[in-house]
C-alpha positions as CSV (number, residue, x, y, z in Angstrom):
1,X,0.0,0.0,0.0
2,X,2.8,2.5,0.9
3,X,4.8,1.5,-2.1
4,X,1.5,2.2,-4.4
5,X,0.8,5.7,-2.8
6,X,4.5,6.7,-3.1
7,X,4.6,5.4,-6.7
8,X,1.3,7.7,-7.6
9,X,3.0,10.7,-5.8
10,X,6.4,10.1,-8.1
11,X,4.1,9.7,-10.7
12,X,2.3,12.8,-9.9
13,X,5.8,14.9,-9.3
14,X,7.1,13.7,-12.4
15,X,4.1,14.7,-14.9
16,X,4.9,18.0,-13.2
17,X,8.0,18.6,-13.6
18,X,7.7,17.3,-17.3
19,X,4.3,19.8,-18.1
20,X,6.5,22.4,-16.3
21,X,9.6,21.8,-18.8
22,X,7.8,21.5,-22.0
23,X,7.0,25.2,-21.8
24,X,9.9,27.0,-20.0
25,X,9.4,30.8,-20.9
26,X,5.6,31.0,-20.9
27,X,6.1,30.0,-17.3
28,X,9.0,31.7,-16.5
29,X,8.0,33.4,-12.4
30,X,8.9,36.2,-11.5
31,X,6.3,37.8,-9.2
32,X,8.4,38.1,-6.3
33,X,9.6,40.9,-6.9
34,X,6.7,42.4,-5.9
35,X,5.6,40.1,-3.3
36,X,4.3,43.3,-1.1
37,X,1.4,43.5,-3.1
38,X,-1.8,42.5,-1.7
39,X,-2.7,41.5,-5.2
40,X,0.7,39.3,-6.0
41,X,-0.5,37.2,-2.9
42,X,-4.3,37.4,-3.5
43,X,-3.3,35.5,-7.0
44,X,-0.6,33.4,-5.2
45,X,-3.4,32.3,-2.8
46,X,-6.2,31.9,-4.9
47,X,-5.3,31.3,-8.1
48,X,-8.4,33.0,-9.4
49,X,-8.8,36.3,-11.7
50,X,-11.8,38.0,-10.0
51,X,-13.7,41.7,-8.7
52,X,-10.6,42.2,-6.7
53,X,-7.8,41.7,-9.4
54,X,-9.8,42.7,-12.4
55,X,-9.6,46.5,-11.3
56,X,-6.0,46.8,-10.5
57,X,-5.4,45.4,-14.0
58,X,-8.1,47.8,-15.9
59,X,-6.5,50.4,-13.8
60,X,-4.3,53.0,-16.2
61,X,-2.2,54.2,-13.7
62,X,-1.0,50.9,-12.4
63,X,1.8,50.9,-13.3
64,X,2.7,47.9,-16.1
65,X,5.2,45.8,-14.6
66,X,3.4,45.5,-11.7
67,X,0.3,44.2,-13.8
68,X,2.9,42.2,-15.2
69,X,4.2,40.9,-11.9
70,X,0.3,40.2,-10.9
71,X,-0.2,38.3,-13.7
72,X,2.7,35.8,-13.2
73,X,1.3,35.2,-10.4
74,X,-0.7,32.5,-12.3
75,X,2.0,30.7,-13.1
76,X,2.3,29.2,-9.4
77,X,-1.8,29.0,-8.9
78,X,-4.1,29.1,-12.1
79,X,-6.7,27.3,-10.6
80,X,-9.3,27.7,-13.3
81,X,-6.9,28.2,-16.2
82,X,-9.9,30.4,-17.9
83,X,-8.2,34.0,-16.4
84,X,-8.1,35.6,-19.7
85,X,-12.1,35.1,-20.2
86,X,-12.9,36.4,-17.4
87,X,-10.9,40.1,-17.9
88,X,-12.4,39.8,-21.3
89,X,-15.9,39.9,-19.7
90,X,-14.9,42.6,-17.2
91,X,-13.2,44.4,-20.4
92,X,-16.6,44.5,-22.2
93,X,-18.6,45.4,-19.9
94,X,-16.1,48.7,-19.8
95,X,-16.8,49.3,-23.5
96,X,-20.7,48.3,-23.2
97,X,-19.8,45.4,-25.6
98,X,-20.5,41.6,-25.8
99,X,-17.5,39.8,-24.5
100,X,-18.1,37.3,-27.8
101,X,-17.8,40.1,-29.9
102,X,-15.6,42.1,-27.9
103,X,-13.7,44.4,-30.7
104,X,-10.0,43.8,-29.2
105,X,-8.9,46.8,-31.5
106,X,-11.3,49.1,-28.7
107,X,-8.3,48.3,-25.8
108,X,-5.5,50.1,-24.7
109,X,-2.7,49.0,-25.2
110,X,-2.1,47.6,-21.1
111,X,-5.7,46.4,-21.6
112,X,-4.7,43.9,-24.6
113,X,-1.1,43.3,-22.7
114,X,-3.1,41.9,-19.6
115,X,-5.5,39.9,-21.5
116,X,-2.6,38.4,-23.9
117,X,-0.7,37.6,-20.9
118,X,-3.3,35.9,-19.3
119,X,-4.1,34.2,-22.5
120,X,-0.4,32.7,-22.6
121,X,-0.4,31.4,-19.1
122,X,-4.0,30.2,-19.6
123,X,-3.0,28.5,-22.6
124,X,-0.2,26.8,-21.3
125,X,3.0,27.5,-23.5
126,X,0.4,27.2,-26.9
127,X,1.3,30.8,-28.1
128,X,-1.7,30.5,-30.7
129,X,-4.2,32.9,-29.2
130,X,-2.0,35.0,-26.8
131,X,0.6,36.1,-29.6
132,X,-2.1,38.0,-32.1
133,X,-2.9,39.7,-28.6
134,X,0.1,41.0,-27.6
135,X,0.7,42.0,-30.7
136,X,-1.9,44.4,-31.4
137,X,-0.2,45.7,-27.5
138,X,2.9,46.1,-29.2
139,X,2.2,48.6,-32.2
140,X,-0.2,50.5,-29.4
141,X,2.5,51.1,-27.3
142,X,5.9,49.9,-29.1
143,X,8.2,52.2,-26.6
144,X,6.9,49.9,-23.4
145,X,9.6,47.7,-22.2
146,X,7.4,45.4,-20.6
147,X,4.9,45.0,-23.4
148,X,7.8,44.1,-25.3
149,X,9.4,41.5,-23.4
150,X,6.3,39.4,-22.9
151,X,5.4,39.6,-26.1
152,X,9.8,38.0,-26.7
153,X,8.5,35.8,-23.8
154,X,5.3,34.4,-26.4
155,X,7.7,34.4,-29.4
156,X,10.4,33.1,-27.7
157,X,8.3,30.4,-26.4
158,X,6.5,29.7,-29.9
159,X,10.7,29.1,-30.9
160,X,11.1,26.4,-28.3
161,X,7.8,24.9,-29.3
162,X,9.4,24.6,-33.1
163,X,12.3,23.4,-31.7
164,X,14.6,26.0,-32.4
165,X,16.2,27.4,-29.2
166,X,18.3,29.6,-31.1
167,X,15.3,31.8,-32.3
168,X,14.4,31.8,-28.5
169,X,17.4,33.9,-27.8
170,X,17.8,36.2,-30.5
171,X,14.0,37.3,-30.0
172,X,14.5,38.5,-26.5
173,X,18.0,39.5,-28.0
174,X,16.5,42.0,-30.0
175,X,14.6,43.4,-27.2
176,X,17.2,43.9,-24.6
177,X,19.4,45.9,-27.3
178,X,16.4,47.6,-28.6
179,X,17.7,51.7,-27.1
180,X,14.6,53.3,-28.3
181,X,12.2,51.0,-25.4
182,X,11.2,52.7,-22.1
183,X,12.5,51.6,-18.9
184,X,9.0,50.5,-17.4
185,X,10.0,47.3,-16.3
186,X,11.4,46.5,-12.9
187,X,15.5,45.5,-13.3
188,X,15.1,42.6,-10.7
189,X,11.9,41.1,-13.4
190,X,14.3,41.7,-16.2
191,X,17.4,39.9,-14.6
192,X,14.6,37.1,-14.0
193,X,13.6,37.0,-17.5
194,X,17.2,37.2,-18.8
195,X,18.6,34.6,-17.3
196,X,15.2,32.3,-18.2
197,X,16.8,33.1,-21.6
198,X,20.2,32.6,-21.8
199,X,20.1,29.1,-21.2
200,X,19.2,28.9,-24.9
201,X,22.1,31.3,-25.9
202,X,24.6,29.0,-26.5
203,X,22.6,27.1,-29.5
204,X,23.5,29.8,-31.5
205,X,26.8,29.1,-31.3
């Protein structure tokens, strides 16, 4: 009996750590950085995009890379997995719209950020539906460094997914010696993020 329970926990650990491997960048954490805020540990506890997350995300003058930060959070505790339909709902109700028919072109560029984000953790490293989002972030904002290094996160990601690690790099490459980006993002998030990358520098050699 003990040997059959330990053998489903291995079991168990293992898938993990295999699910958790097959998509490396899309679940990349780095929300500790901002573990002070009440909405890093809200998400870290329960897992679940709701009325008291929703606002701070919707919320212009948060500022990005702490949406960014509250986002990740899902990475550790996506209970539902269905995050990014439930901003879309609180997004068309904003803009008096059907969330079915919501016309993505109508959000800011944070707005469509935070719902392509949530799209790619939701998704689980398939970059299909989050990378058109983030996107359509990018040319509304192309100076935010955040927006762009999520959006290298998704691409970089959709690389590893082809099986070409190389391409990984050189897309986040081109954003950390992109001059013209603003310094939105928090240096500690971006050492994170760096070094999630350059494990897949060297296949470019």
């Amino acid at each position: 009996m003990k040997k059959s329970i330990l053998l489903t926990v291995f079991s168990f650990l293992t898938a993990t750590l295999i699910t958790t491997a097959s998509n490396p960048l899309a679940n990349l954490q780095f929300y500790s950085t901002f573990n002070y805020l009440e909405e890093v540990a809200w998400v870290e506890n329960n897992g679940v995009l709701d009325g008291r997350i929703a606002p701070f995300l919707m919320e212009e003058s948060t500022p990005i890379d702490q949406k960014a930060a509250v986002i990740n959070a899902f990475t550790i505790n996506n209970k539902i997995k269905n995050n990014a339909m439930t901003f879309k709902q609180f997004m068309a109700r904003k803009y008096g719209q059907d969330f079915r028919t919501l016309n993505l072109s109508d959000l800011s560029a944070q707005e469509l950020f935070c719902l392509g984000y949530l799209t790619l953790i939701d998704e689980g490293g398939n970059t299909d539906k989050a990378l058109p989002i983030l996107e359509m972030a990018v040319k509304k904002d192309p100076a935010s460094k955040t927006i762009a290094t999520i959006h290298a996160l998704a691409l970089g990601q959709k690389a590893l997914n082809d099986g070409d690690n190389c391409s990984a790099w050189k897309v986040f490459e081109s954003v950390q010696n992109n001059a013209e980006l603003n310094d939105d993002l928090n240096g500690e998030i971006m050492n994170f993020i760096t070094a999630g990358f350059e494990v897949y520098q060297s296949a470019c050699n």
